[in-house]
N, C-alpha and C positions, 0 to 999 in steps of 0.2 A: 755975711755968713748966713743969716738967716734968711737972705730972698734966694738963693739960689737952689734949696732944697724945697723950698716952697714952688719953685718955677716947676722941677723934677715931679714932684705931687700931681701939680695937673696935668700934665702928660700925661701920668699911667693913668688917671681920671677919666680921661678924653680917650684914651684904648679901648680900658676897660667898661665905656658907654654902651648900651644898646646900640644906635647908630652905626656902629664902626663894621658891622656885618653886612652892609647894603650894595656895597662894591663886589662883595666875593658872592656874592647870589647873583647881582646880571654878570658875571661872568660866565658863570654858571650856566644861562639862559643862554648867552649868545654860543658858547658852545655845544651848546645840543643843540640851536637852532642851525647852527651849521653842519652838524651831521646828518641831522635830517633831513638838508636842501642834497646833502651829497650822497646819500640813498635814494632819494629821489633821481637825482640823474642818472645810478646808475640802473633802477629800473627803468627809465625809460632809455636808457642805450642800448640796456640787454632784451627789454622785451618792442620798446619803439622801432629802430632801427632795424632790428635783425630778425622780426615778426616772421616778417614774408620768410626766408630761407627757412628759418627754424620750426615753424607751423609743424605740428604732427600730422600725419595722415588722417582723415576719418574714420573712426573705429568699422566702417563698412567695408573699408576699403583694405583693410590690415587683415580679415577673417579670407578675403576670396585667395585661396593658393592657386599658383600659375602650373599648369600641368601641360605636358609634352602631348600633342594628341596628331594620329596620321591618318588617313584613309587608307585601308588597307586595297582595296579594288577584288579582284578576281583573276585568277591565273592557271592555268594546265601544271599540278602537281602530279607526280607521281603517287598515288595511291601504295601506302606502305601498309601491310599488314604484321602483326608482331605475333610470335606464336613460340612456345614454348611445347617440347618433346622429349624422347628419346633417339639415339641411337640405334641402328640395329644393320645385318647384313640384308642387303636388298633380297637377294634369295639365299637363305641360310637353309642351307643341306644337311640333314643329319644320316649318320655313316653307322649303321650297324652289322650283324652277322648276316650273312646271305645264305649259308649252306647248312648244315646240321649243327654244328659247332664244335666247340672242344677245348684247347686249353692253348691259349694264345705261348707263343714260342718268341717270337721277337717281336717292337715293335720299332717302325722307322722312321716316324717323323715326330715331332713336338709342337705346340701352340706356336704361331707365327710365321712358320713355313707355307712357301708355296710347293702345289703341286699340280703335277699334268693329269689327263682325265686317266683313268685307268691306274694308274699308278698303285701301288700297293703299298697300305697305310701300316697292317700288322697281317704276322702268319700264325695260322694255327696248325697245331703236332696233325700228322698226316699219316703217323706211320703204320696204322693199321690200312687204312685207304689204299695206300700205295701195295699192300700185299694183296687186297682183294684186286684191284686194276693187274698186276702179273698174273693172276690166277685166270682174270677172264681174258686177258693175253696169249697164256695158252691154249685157250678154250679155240679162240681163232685159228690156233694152229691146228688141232687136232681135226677143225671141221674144216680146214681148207686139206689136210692130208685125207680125208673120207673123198672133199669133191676130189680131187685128182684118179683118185679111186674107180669112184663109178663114172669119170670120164673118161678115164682108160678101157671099162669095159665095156663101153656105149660106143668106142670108135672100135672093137672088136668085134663087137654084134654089127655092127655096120657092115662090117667085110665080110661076115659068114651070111648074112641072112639072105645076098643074094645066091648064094649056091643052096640053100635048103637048107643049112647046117642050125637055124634059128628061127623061130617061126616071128611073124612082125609083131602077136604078142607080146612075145619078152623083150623085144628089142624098144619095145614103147614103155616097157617096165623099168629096162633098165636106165631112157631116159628122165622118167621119173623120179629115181633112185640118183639119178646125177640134180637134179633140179632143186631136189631138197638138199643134196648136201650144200649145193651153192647157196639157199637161203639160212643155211644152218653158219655158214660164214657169215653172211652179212649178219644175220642175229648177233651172232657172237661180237663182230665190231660194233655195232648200235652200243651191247652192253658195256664195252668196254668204253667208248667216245662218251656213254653216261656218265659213267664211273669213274671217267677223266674231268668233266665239267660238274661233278661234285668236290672233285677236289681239288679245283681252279676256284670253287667258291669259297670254300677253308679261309680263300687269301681275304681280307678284307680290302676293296681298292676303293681309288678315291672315284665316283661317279661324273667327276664334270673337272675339270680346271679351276685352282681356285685357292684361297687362302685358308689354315688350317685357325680354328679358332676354339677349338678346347678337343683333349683329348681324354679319355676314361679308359682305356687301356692301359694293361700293365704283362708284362712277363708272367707266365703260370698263372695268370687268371681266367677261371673254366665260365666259356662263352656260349650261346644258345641262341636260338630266335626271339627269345625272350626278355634279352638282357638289356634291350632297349638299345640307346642311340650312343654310341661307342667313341664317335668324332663327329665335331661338325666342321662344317668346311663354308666358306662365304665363296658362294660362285664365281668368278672374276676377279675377287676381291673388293666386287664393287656394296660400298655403304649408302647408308640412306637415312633420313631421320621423319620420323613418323607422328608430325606435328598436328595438335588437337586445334581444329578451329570452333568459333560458332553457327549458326544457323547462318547470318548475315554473312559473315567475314568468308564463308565455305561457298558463298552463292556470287562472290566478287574472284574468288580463283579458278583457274582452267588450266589444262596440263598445255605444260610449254612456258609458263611463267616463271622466270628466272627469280632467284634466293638467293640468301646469305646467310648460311649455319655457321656459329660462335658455339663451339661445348665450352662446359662451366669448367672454368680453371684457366683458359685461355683467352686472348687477345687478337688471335688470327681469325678471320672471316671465312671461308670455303668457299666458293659458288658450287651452284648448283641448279637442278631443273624440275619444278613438279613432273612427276610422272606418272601420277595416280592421285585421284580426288576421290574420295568415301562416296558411294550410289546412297550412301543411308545414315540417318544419325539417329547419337544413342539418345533411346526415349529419356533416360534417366539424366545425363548431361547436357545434352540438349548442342551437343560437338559432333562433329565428325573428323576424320582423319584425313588428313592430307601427307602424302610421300614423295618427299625430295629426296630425286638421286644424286649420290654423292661419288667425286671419285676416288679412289683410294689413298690414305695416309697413313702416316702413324698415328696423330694426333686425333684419328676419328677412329674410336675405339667403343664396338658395339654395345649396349647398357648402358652408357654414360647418356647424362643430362647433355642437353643443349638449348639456344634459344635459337631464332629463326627471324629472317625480315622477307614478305614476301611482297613481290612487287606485283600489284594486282591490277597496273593497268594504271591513265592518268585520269584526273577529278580536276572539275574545274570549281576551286574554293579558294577562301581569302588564307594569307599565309599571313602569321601574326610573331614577331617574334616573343619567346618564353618571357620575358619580364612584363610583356602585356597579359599574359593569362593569369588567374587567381583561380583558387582553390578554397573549398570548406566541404563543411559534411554536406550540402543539397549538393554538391560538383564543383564542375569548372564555369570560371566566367569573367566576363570582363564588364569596365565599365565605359557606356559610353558617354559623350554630350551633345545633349541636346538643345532644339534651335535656342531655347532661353537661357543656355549655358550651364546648366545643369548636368550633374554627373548621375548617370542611372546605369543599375545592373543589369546584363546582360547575360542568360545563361548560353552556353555552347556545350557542343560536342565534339571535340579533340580527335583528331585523326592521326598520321605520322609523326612522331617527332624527330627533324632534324637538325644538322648546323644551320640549315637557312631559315629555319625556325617550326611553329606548329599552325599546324594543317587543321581547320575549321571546319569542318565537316556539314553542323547546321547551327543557327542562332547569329549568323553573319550573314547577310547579302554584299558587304562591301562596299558600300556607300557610306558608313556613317563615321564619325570621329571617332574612334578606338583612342583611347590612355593606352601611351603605351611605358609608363614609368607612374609610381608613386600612386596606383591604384591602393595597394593596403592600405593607404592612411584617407583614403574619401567613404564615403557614407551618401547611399542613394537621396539624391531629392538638392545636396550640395552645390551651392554657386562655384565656379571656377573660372578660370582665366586662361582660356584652349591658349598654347602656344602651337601652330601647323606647322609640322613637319614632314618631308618626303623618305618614303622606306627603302632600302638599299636594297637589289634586288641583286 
């Protein structure tokens, strides 16, 4: 009875020893030495093994960007000049009163109308005119009833004067007396063909063939020589646009060079033909005037704005497409690279712009790598990585 709780005693004695802790510590030890052998392998699997593939780039090699770059060359463009004008009729006619005036009576035509030359545009009241013309009407009668008169008795004297019955005095008298009355006829129609072609001018007509383009007449409105320009009329109907160049741009056109006039509001192109270049420019703008004939439309309606492409002949310069050229406040320009591979700015002078692109004018000879993408994001003096590429012509 009493050895067996005494056995129980040392037991928890023997637990409860310092010693009994020396197993659960290298435990302890051999498990973290095993984790650390297996961190161990796995940095050298991830960095041993797979160095090579995973290696990063060189931070030298990460900054150079790869830019698209072509030689542009040289090539026979068309030389486009751009020019901006008005509208107007090529010979624009103004139609006023031609004869005394008076008080217009009807008028016959309206804004838009064609007419023939001569034609008659408005009338004016005549009806005093027309009593003075029968007056001197009969004035012609009376003096051609005088000449029959003294030609009756000139072929009288004729028959007597050979028998004595008239001496050759009177009979030279009374042809006299015949002579005038026949001049006193013709007077009297002079007067009257006047006083007919004054009131043939009453009419206002149209001077030439041509298209009617504003009119200022009206019914009962009292007209004069003074009253100014009453209709205007475009010659032919033919248009024109009266485009300002500069000094430069005015010294590369010559009549015969064919255009392209667009008025504002529209999408349709016109051809057309310089037919007049300015002898002279304005001190103050330092432009002159160039005149493209135009043929007749509706859509080309005189005062209206338009712009203009004039074809001035070909240049032989590099053509670059728009996404190569750049822009800021000193101008336009590009960048090009050079032998060390460097990106440097290049100023130009832009000439036509078209679909096949822009036209160089000077700052290009043609030879060198043009960027022709992703210039805004380089900065002169910059390393780059030319990719060459050929330009689609």
């Amino acid at each position: 009875m009493n050895y067996e709780p005494g056995v129980l005693g040392e037991e928890r004695l023997a637990l409860a020893a310092p010693d009994s802790g020396q197993p659960r510590s290298r435990r302890r030890l051999v498990i973290g030495a095993i984790l650390a052998v297996a961190v161990l392998l796995i940095a050298w699997w991830a960095f041993g093994s797979h160095g090579k593939e995973q290696a990063p780039a060189p931070p030298a090699a990460q900054q150079v960007p790869s830019v698209t770059v072509a030689v542009p060359g040289r090539q026979v463009v068309d030389r486009l000049i751009s020019a901006t004008g008005s509208l107007a009729a090529k010979r624009d006619m103004p139609v006023g009163i031609a004869g005394e005036g008076g008080q217009i009576t009807r008028v016959l035509v309206e804004p838009g109308q064609w007419v023939k030359a001569g034609q008659v545009l408005a009338t004016v009241d005549r009806s005093v005119q027309q009593q003075t013309a029968a007056s001197l009407a009969a004035q012609i009668n009376v003096a051609r009833s005088d000449l029959n008169i003294a030609q009756s008795e000139l072929e009288r004297a004729n028959s007597l004067v050979d028998r004595g019955f008239i001496s050759k005095a009177d009979l030279q008298r009374k042809q006299a007396t015949r002579d005038a009355a026949a001049a006193r006829v013709k007077v009297a129609q002079a007067q009257l063909g006047e006083t007919r072609a004054r009131n043939g001018r009453l009419d206002i007509r149209a001077p030439a063939a041509g298209l009617v383009l504003t009119r200022a007449a009206e019914p009962g409105q009292i007209v004069s020589a003074g009253s100014g320009t009453l209709f205007r009329i475009a010659m032919g109907g033919e248009m024109e646009m009266r485009a300002a160049l500069s000094e430069a741009d005015l010294a590369a056109v010559h009549v015969g060079v064919a255009a392209e006039v667009t008025p504002v509001g529209s999408d349709k192109q016109f051809p057309g033909r310089v037919w007049q270049v300015a002898p002279v420019v304005d001190p103050q703008s330092r432009q002159g005037v160039v005149r493209v004939q135009l043929a007749y439309d509706p859509a080309l309606r005189p005062g209206g704005f338009a712009s203009a492409i004039i074809r001035a002949g070909g240049a032989d310069a590099p053509l670059l497409p728009e996404s190569a050229v750049q822009s800021d406040g000193k101008g336009n320009f590009v960048y090009v690279v050079n032998g060390k591979n460097e990106a440097e700015r290049r100023d130009i002078t832009t000439g036509a712009v078209s679909d096949a692109g822009v036209v160089v004018m000077s700052g290009l000879n043609g030879t060198e790598r043009v960027v022709l993408s992703a210039g805004a994001f380089l900065t002169p003096g910059q390393k780059v990585a030319p990719q060459l590429t050929t330009l689609k012509r």
